[in-house]
C-alpha positions as CSV (number, residue, x, y, z in Angstrom):
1,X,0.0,0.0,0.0
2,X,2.5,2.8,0.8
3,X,4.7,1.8,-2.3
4,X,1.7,2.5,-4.7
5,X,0.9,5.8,-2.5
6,X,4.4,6.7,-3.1
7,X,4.5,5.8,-6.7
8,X,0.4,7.6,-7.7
9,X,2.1,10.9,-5.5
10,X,4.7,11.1,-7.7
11,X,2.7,10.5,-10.6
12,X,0.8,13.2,-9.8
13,X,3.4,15.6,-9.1
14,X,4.7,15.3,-12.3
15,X,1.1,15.6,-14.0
16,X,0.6,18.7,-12.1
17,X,3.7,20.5,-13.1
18,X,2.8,19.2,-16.5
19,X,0.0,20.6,-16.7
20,X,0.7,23.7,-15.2
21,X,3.6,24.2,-17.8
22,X,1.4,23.7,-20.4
23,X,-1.6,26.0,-19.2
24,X,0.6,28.8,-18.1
25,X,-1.0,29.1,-14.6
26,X,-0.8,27.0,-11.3
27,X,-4.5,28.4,-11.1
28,X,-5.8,26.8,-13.9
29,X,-8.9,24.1,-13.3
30,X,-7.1,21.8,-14.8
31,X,-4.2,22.2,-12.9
32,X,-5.7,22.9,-9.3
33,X,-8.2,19.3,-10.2
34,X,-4.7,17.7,-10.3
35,X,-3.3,19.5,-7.2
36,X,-6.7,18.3,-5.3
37,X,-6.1,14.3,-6.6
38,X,-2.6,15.1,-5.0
39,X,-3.8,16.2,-1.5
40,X,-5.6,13.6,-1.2
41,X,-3.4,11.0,-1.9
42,X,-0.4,12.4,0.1
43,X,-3.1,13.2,3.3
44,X,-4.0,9.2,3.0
45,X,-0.1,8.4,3.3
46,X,0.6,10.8,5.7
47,X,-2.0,9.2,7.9
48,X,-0.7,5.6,7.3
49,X,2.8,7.0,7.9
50,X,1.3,8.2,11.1
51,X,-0.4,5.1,12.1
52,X,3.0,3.1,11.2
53,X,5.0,5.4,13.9
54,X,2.7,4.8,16.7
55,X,3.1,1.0,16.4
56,X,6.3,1.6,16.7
């Protein structure tokens, strides 16, 4: 699970700035739809990450 959450975040990283390269503006729908997708994902890891430590 975290190995896929690592991989989609980086994914999506690299979507966003793609997009946001090619549409000019960080603001874009587009690009901000993207950025959303990414918050979410790195939110859900964080947790997990979170969850992992206290086990520890």
């Amino acid at each position: 699970m975290e190995s896929f959450l690592q991989e989609k975040i980086e994914s999506l990283r690299f979507e966003m700035n793609d997009r946001a390269c090619k549409h000019g503006s960080l603001t874009d729908e587009r690009v901000v739809y993207v950025s959303q997708q990414l918050d979410r994902y790195i939110f859900v890891y964080q947790k997990l990450q979170r969850k992992r430590d206290k086990r520890k």
